[in-house]
Structure formats: C-alpha cells, structure tokens
N, C-alpha and C positions, 0 to 999 in steps of 0.2 A: 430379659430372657429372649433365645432367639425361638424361630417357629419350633425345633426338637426338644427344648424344655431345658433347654442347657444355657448357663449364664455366659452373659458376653462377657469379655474380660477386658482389660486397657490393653492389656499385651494381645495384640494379634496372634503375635506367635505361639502363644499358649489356646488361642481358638484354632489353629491351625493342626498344632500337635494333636488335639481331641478329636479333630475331624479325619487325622490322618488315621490315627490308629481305629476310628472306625469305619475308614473304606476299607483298612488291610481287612479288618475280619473281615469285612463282607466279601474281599477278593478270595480270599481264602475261601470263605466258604462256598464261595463260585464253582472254584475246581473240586473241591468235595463232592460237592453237587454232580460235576461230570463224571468223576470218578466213582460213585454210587452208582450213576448210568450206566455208564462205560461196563463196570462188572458183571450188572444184571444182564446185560445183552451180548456180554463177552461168555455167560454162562448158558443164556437159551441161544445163542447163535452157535455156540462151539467155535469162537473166534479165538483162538491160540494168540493169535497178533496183538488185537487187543487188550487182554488181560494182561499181557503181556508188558503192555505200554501202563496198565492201569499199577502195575507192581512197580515201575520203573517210576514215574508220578508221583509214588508216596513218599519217596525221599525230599522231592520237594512239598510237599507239604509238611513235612518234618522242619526243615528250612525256616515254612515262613512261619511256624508256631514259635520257633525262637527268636525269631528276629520280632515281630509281634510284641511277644511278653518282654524284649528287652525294650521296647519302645515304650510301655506300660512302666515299665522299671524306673527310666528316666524321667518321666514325668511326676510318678509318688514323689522321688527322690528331690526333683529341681521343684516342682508346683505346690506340693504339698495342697490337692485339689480337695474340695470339700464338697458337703452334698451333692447334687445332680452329676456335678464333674466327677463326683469319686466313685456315685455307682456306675456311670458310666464304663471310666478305665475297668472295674472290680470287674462290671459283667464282661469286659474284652479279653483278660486277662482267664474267665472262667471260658468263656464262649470257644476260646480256639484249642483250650482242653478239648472239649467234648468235638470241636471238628477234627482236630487230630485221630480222635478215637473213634470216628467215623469214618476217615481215611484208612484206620487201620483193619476197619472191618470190611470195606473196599479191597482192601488187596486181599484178606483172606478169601471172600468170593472170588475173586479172579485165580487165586491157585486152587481152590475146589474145580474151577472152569477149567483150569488148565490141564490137571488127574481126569476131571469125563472128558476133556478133548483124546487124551490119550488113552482113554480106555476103548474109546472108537462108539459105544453104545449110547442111546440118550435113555436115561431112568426114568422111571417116576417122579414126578413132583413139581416139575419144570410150569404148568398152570399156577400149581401154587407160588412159587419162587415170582411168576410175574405177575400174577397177581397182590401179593404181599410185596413187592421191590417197587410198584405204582404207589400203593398206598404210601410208602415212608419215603421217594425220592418225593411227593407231593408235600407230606408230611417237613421235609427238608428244607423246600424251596419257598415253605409258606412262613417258616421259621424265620428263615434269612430276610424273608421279604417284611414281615412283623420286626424285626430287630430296624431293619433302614428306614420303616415308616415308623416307629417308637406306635407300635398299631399293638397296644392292650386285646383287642375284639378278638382279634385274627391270632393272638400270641392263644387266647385260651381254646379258640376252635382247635389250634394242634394237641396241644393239650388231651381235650377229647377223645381228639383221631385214635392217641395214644392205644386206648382204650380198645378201642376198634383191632386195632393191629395185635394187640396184646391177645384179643380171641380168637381172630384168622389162624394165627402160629400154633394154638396150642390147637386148632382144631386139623389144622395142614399136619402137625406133628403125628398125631392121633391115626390120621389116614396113614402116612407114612410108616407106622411101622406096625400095620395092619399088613402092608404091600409085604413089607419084608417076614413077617409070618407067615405069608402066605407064598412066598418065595423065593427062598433063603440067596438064589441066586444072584437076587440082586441088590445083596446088604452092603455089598461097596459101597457102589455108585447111587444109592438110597441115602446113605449115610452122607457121600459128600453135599447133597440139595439139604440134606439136614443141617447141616455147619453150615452152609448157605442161609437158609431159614433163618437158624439162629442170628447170623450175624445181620442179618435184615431188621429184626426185631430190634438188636440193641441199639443199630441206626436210628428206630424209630423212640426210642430211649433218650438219646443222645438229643434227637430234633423235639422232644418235650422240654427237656433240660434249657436249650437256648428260648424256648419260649417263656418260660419260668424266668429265666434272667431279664427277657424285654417289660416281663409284667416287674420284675422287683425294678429296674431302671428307670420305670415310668413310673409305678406306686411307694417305692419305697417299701415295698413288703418283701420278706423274706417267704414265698410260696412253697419252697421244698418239702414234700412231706405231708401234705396237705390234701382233702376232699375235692372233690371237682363242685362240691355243692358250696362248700368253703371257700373257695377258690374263685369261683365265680360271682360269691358275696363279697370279697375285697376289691372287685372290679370295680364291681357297682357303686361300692360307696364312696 
C-alpha cells in the first residue's frame, strides 16, 4: 500500500492512471474554487469584466468534467480496479459532478452580478452574500484539501460547516425579504442577492458532498444521508 492507502500495482502505468485522474479533479477543482471567488467579488465589486470572465470559464470547466469521467471510463473498462482503487475512480467520477455544479452556480452569481452592475444601484444583502460566499469558498477549499490529503478529520469538519451555512441563509433570507416588505422598491435588485444566496448555499452543498466522498474513499462507508452524530461515529471506529 502506498502512503494514500491505495495499492501499488506491478503496472506502473495503472499507478499512474490513478494518480492522474486524481490531480485532474483536484485541478478542476482549483478553478472552481476561483470561479466561486471570482463571482462573489464580481458581485460585491460590481465588476462587469469579471463575471464576465467567470461565465466565459464555465465552459471550460464543462470540458474537463468530460474529459475526467472519460479517463475514469477507460480505466473501469481496461483495469477492472477493485477496492481502494475502485472507490477511488467512484469518488472522481462522483466528485467532478458536484464541481461542475458548482461551476454552474458560479456563473449564475456572476449574471446576478452582471443585472445589479447594470441596474446601476447596490441593494441590500451584499454583507450577507460576503459573509455566506467566505464561509463556502472556505468550506470548498477545505474539501479539496481533505480529498488530496485522504484527511477523514478535516472531510467531517466540512461537513459540520455545512450546517453552519445552512442557518446563515435561511436567516440572510429572512432579513431579506423583510427589506422588500418594507420597500417594495427594491424587490429587483433584493431578489437577484437572493438567487445569489441561494446558489451560495448549494456550493456549500456540493462542498459537503466531496467531503462525504473522501470519508467513503478512506472508510469504505457509504455516509450519504446520514447524522453528523453518526457520521462522526464511523470515523472513529
């Protein structure tokens, strides 16, 4: 076994293939990562240019989700990998689902950005959007970084966050359309930091989900669906 918990093989090349397809995700998930940024400060700056670039971006990230899962492909197909090796590909194959769908909630914020850049106004909600866009681009990067280190500890602390981010929104939501009851005027530009918010949240959704994968890659459990009190008892044992 090597130090990630994955068996050596006689074929090199079949150590090689496993290793590649798990830098792609992690590259992949690199640019996600900036593109998560990229949005949040293309939306509290009012930077047109950049969202701009962050919508342009998504296409390549669409790219390497295919080129990815085709790499996964060939390997089921030629290696026929078993344990460690299989949940491995399984979680790569799962893993750049949920960054693609992080990518694509990336560019939704940047065209929310890009309607308040051109409505000329900045609304309400903008503390909240950075405050909640901190917690899950952290929530993201801690994901990625638990998936490269096969780091269980740090997979469930996201987990947790999850949690965290899950009450900020509905409580950010709550103020928010308090604002717009009280000021009909500005249920636009309210509404687009709402679609904002939202797609914040499911980022942080998506960055539980990869966490859950490093714990099943490393445990062999299947966590989906599952107590954080539970969850945290499959660590341990």
């Amino acid at each position: 076994m090597d130090k990630d918990g994955h068996t050596h093989h006689i074929s090199q090349q079949f150590n090689d293939e496993l290793e590649r397809v798990r830098s792609h995700l992690l590259e992949m998930g690199g640019l996600v990562e900036s593109q998560v940024t990229d949005a949040v400060h293309a939306l509290l700056e009012a930077d047109s240019a950049r969202a701009e670039a962050v919508r342009t971006n998504d296409k390549r990230i669409n790219s390497m989700e295919l080129s990815i899962d085709e790499e996964c492909i060939r390997i089921l197909a030629r290696r026929q990998p078993a344990a460690s090796d299989l949940r491995l590909v399984i979680a790569v194959t799962k893993g750049i689902t949920d960054l693609e769908r992080v990518g694509d909630e990336a560019r939704k914020i940047a065209e929310q950005a890009i309607q308040l850049c051109e409505s000329g106004q900045s609304p309400k909600g903008y503390v909240e959007a950075r405050h909640i866009g901190g917690l899950v681009v952290r929530m993201l990067h801690e994901a990625l970084d638990a998936f490269a280190r096969q780091d269980v500890d740090m997979a469930l602390s996201v987990v947790e966050q999850d949690k965290r981010v899950d009450m900020e929104y509905a409580s950010a939501m709550r103020e928010l359309v308090t604002v717009m009851m009280e000021d009909p005027r500005t249920i636009s530009r309210v509404l687009s930091i709402m679609w904002s918010l939202r797609s914040l949240e499911r980022v942080g959704d998506h960055a539980r989900n990869l966490a859950e994968y490093v714990i099943y890659l490393v445990k062999g459990e299947d966590v989906r669906h599952i107590g954080l009190q539970e969850l945290a008892s499959k660590i341990k044992s």
